[in-house]
ROTORDREN-423878 format. One line per field, with one value per residue (C-alpha): residue number from 0; residue in three letters; x, y, z. Coordinates in steps of 0.2 Angstrom, whole numbers. Layout:
n = (NUM; ...) $
res = (ALA; ...) $
c1 = (X; ...) $
c2 = (Y; ...) $
c3 = (Z; ...) $
END
This chain:
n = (0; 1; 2; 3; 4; 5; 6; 7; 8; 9; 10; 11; 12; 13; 14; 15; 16; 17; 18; 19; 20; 21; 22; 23; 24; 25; 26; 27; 28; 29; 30; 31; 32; 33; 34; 35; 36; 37; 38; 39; 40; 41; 42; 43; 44; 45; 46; 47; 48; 49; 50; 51; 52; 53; 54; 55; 56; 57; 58; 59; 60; 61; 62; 63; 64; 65; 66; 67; 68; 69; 70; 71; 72; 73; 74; 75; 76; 77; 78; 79; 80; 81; 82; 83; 84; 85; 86; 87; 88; 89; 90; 91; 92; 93; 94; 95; 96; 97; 98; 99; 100; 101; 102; 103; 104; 105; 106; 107; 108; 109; 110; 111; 112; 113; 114; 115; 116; 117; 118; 119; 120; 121; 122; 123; 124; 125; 126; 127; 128; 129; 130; 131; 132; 133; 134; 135; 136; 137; 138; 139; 140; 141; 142; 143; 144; 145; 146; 147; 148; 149; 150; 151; 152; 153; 154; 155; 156; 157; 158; 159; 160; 161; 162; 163; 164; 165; 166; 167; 168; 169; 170; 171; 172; 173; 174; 175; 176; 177; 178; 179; 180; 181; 182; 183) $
res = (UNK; UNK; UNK; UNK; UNK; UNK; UNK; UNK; UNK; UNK; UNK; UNK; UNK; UNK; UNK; UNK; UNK; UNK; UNK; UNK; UNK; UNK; UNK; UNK; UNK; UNK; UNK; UNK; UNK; UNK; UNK; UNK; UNK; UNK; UNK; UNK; UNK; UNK; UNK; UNK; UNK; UNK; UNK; UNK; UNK; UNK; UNK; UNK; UNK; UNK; UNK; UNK; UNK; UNK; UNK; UNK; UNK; UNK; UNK; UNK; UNK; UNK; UNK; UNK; UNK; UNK; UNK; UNK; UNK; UNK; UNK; UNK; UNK; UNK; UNK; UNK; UNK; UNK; UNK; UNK; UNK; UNK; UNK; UNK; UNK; UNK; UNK; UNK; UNK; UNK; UNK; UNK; UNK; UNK; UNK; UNK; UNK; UNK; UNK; UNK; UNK; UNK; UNK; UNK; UNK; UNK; UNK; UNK; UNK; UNK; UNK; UNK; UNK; UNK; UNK; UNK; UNK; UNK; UNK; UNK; UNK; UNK; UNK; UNK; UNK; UNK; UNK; UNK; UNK; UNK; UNK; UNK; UNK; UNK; UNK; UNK; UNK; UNK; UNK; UNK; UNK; UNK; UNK; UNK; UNK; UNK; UNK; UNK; UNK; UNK; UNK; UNK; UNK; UNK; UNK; UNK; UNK; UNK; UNK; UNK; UNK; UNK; UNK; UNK; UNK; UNK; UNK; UNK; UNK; UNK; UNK; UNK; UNK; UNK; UNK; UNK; UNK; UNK; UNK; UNK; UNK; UNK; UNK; UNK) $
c1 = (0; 6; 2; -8; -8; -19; -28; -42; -52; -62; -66; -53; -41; -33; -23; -11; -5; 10; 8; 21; 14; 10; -11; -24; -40; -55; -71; -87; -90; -99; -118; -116; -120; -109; -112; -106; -107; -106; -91; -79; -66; -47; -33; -17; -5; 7; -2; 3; -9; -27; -35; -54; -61; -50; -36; -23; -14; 0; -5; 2; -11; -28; -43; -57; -74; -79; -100; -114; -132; -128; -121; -103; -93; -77; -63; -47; -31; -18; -2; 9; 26; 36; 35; 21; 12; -4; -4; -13; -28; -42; -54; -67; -68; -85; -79; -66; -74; -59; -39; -23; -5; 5; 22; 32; 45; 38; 24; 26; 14; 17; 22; 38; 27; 18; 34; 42; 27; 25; 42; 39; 21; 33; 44; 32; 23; 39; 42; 22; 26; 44; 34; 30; 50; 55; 52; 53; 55; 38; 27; 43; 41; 23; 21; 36; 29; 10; 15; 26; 12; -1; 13; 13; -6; -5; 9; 3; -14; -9; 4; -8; -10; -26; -40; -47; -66; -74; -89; -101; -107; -89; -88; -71; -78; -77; -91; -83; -78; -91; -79; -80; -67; -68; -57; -55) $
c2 = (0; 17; 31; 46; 65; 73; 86; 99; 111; 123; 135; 135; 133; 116; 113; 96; 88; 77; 58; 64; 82; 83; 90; 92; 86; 89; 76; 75; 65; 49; 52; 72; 80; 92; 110; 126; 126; 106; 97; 89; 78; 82; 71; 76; 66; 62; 59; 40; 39; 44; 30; 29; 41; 36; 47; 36; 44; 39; 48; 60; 65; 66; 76; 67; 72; 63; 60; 50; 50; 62; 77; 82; 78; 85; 82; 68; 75; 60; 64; 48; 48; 39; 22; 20; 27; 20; 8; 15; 25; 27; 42; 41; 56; 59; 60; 75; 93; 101; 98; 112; 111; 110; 104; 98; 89; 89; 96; 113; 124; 139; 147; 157; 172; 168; 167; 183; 189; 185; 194; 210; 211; 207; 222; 234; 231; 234; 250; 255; 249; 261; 275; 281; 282; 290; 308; 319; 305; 296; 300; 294; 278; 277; 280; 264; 254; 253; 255; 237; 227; 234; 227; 210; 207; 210; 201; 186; 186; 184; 172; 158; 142; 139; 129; 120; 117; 105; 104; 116; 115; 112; 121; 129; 139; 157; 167; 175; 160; 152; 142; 122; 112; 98; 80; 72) $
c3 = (0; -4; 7; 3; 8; 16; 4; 5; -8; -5; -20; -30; -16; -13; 6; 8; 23; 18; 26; 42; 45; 65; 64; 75; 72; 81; 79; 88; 106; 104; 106; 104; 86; 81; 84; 88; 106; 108; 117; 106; 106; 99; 92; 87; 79; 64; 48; 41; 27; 21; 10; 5; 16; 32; 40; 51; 64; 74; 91; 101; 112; 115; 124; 127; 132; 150; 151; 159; 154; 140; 152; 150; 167; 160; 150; 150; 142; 138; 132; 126; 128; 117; 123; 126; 110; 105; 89; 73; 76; 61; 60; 48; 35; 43; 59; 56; 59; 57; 53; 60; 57; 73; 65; 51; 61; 77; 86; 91; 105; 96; 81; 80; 76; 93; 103; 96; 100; 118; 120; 111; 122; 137; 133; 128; 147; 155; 146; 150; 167; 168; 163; 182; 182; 167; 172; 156; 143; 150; 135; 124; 133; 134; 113; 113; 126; 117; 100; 105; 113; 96; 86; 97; 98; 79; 76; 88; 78; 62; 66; 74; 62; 50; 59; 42; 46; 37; 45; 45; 64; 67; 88; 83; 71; 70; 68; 51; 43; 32; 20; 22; 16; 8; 12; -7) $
END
């Protein structure tokens, strides 16, 4: 068997997720139908193949919704560590709501964007906070210290990977996106 990428289109636009990508994936609970507000369930993993409508993972980690009688109790995070990682785990095409990028080599938390970020905020509070101190050149500072934390909430925005819904009633969707994608 040959193993296939992960690939998207919505439009005119196409997305691939080559077989060894790290993604996140977000599907429904059992006995919960997706939508907006719902609980869900997350998987993130290394791609290994996706073949007649079904995505295999090798797993990473997972967040899984806890419930009795149909109420939500809670959630279970597992995170595997390298010996003792799951074998092969299948997820339906139906099943996936939406699919994010979280590494080409390895899992990453953050984008670089996100840290660099964090760091600029992180300045421009301590100049905001050095202002008091500053004595004539405290408007100078004030005017650096906001101008760098605009610049890292813009900056920190923009740099935060594509959620890829592909499900309409998808609960991480944002209330401007409207664009489903579609797994081939």
């Amino acid at each position: 068997m040959q193993a296939q990428d992960l690939r998207l289109t919505s439009d005119h636009k196409s997305k691939t997720f080559e077989v060894g990508t790290f993604i996140e994936i977000i599907t429904p609970a059992p006995g919960i139908t997706p939508c907006e507000k719902c609980s869900h369930n997350v998987l993130r993993g290394k791609i290994l193949s996706y073949q007649n409508g079904t995505l295999t993972l090798q797993l990473y980690g997972k967040k899984e919704v806890l419930q009795e009688d149909g109420t939500t109790l809670g959630y279970r995070i597992t995170n595997y560590t390298k010996e003792m990682r799951p074998g092969n785990f299948d997820v339906p095409k139906a099943d996936i709501l939406s699919v994010k990028q979280i590494g080409k080599k390895k899992i990453k938390d953050h984008t670089t964007g996100e840290t660099i970020a964090t760091c600029l905020g992180l300045l421009g509070l301590g100049h905001l906070a050095s202002v008091p101190f500053a004595g004539e050149n405290g408007d100078l500072l004030a005017g650096i210290g906001a101008t760098e934390v605009l610049v890292a909430i813009v900056l920190g925005t923009s740099s935060s990977p594509n959620s890829y819904l592909t499900n309409i009633k998808c609960p991480d969707q944002r209330k401007s996106s409207d664009k489903i994608w579609m797994l081939e």
